[in-house]
C-alpha positions as CSV (number, residue, x, y, z in Angstrom):
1,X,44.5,14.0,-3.9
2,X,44.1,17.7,-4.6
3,X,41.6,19.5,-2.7
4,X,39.5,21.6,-5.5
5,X,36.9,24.5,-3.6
6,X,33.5,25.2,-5.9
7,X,33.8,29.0,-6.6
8,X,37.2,29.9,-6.1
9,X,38.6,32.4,-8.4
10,X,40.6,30.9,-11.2
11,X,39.6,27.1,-10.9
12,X,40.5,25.8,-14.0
13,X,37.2,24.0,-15.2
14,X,34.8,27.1,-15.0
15,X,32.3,26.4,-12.5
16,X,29.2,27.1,-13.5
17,X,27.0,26.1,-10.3
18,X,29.1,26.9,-6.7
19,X,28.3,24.1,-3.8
20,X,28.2,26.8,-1.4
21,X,27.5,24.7,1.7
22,X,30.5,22.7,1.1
23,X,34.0,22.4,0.3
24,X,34.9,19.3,-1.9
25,X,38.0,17.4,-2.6
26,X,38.5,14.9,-4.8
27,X,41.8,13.6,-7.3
28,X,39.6,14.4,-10.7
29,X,37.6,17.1,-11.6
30,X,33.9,17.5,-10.5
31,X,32.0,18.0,-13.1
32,X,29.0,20.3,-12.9
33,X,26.7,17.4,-13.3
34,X,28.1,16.0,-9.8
35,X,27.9,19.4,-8.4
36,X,23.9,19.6,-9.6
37,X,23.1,16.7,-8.0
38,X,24.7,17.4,-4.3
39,X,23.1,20.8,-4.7
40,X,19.9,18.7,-5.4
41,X,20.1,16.2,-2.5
42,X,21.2,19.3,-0.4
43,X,18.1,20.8,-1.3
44,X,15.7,18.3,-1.1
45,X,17.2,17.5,2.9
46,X,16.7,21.0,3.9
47,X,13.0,20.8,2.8
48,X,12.5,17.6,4.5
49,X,14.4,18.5,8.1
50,X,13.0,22.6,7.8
51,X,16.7,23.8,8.3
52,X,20.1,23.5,7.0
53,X,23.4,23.2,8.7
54,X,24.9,26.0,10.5
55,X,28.6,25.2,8.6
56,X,30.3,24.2,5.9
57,X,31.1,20.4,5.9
58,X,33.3,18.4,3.9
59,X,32.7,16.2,0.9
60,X,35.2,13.9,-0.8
61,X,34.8,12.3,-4.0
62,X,36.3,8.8,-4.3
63,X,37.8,7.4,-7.5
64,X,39.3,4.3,-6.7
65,X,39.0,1.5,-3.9
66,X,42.6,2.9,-2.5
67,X,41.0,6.5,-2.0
68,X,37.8,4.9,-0.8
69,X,40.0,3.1,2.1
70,X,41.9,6.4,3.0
71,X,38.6,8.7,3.6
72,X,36.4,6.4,4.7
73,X,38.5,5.6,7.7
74,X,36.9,3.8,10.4
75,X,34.2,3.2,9.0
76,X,35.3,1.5,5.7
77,X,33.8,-1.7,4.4
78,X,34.7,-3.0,0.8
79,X,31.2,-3.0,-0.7
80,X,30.3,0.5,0.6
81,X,29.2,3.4,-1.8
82,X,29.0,6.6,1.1
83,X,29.3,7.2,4.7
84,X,29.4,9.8,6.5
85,X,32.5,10.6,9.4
86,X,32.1,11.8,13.2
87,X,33.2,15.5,12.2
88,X,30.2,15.7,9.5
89,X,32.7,14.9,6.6
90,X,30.6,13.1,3.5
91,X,33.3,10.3,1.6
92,X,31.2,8.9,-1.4
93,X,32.9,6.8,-3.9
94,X,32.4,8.6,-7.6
95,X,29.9,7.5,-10.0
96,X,32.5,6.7,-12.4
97,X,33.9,4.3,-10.2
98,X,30.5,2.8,-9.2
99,X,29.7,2.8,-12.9
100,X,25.7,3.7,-11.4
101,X,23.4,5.7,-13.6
102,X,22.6,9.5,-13.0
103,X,19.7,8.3,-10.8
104,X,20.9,5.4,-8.6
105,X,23.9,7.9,-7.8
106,X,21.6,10.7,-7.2
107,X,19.6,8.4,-4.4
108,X,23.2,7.4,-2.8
109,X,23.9,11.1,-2.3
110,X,20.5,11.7,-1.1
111,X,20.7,9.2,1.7
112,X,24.0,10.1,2.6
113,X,23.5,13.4,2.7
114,X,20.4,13.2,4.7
115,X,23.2,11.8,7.4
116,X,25.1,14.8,7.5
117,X,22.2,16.9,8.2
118,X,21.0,13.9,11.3
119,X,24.1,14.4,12.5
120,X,24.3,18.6,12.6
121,X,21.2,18.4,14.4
122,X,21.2,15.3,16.7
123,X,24.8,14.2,17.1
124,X,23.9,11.1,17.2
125,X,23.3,7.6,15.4
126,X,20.7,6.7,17.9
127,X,18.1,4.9,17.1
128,X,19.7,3.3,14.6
129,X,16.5,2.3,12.7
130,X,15.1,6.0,12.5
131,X,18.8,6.9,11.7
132,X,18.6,4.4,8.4
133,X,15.0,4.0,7.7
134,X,14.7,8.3,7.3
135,X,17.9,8.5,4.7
136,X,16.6,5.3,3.2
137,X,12.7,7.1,2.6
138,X,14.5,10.4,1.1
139,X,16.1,8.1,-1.9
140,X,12.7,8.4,-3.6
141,X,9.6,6.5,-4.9
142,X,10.2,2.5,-4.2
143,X,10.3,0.8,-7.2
144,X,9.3,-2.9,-5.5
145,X,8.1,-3.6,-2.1
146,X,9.2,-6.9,-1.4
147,X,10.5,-6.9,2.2
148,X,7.1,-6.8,3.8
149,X,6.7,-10.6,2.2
150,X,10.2,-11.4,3.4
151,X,9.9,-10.2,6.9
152,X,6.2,-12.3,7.5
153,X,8.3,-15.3,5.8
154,X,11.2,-15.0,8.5
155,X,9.0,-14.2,11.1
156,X,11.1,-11.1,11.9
157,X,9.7,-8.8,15.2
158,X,9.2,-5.3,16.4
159,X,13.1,-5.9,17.8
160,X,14.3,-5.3,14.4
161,X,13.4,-1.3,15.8
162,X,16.8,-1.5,17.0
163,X,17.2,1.2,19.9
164,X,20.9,1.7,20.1
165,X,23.8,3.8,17.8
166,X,24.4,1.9,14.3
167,X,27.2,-0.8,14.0
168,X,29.4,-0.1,11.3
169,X,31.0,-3.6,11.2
170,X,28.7,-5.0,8.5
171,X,29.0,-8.1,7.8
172,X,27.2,-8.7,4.1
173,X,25.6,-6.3,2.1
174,X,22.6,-7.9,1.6
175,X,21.6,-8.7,5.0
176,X,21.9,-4.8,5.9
177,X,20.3,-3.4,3.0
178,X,17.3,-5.9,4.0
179,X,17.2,-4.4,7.1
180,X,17.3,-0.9,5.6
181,X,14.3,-1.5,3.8
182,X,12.3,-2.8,6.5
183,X,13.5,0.8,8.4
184,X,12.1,2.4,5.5
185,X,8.9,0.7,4.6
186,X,7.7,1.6,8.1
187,X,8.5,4.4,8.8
188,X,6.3,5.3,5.6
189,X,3.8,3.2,7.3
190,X,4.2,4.8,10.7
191,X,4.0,8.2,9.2
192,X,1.6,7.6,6.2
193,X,4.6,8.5,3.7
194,X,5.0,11.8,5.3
195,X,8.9,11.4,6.8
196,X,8.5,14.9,8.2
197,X,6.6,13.6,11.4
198,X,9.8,11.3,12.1
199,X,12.0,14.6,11.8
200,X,9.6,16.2,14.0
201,X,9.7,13.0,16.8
202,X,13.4,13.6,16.4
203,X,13.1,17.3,17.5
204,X,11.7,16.3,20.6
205,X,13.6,13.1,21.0
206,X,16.7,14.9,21.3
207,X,15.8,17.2,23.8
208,X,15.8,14.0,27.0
209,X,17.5,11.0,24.6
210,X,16.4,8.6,26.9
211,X,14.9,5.3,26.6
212,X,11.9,6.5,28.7
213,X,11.5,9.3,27.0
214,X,11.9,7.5,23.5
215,X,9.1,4.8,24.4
216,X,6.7,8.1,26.0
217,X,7.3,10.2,22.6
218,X,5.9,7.0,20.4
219,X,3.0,6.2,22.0
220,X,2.7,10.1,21.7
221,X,3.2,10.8,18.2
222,X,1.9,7.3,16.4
223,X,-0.6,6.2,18.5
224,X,0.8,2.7,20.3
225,X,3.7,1.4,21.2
226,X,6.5,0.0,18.9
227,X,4.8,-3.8,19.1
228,X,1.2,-3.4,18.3
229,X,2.3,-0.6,15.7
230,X,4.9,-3.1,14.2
231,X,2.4,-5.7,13.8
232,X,-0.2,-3.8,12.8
233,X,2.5,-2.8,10.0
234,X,2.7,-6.9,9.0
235,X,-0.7,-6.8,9.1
């Protein structure tokens, strides 16, 4: 793969917009249109969290299932589309190679990018439901709510709030992607579609990441505990 840095002198397809906050590398050229849209999700995740990272990061583009194996590392799964490493780094397969419109890519940047600025800040993937439901609410307006219906026809609990760092080894992506959308539709509910006051429980959070503190902070910032707000969410 050659590595190819936005804004250095000479590159051979004329860059027009620089991705200043990051260096990217990928075995085909980024176009601009790419480039627009990281700026974009970059953007949009610095207004949501009030801050940017302090550092560049990395970000590689993946054009085939090979490269996708290589970068993503330990944290490869066939099906996936992005992840995001322990050092920050931000592997995406290319939307070429995912054959997605302009605006399904644009929300899998968006919620993968909206890792690597969790993970500047908190260094951590704990709790894993804040960690997916947040990048999950950033992806944009939800076209169909259907997982509210599904969750009162499995009977599912509050202890799908799972309080622990995220699993990688997926099993099926349609079980997970479930579960992501039932992150996301309450925290919406929690927070009365204003993700900010998750970002702001996460401020203080991370200051005493203990359970204790965790359950305290809450009943603190929403009013109940993670039961009766969870039902009251069914409800």
């Amino acid at each position: 793969m050659r590595v190819s840095i936005a804004g250095r002198a000479g590159f051979c397809c004329g860059v027009k917009r620089a991705v200043k906050f990051a260096e990217l590398k990928s075995s085909k050229t980024v176009s601009d249109k790419i480039k627009k849209l990281l700026i974009s999700s970059y953007d949009k995740n610095k207004q949501l969290f009030g801050r940017a990272p302090n550092k560049k990061f990395k970000i590689v583009i993946c054009n085939s299932q090979e490269e996708w194996k290589k970068e993503s590392k330990y944290y490869y799964y066939p099906w996936g589309a992005g992840t995001v490493l322990r050092d920050m780094t931000l592997v995406v397969k290319g939307q070429k190679f995912l054959k997605r419109s302009d605006r399904k890519y644009k929300t899998l940047l968006d919620h993968e990018m909206n890792h690597v600025f969790f993970g500047f800040f908190y260094k951590t993937t704990k709790p894993a439901w804040i960690l997916e439901g947040l990048a999950s609410t950033i992806e944009g307006p939800l076209l169909e709510n259907k997982s509210l219906k599904k969750v009162k026809w499995q009977n599912i609990s509050y202890k799908i709030l799972q309080y622990r760092y995220l699993e990688r080894n997926f099993q099926n992506k349609k079980d997970i992607m479930f579960m992501y959308s039932v992150w996301r539709d309450f925290i919406l509910y929690l927070t009365g579609n204003k993700p900010k006051m998750i970002v702001r429980f996460m401020d203080s959070y991370i200051k005493n990441p203990t359970k204790a503190n965790y359950k305290k902070l809450f009943y603190k910032f929403f009013g109940g505990t993670e039961k009766e707000k969870f039902e009251s969410f069914l409800e």
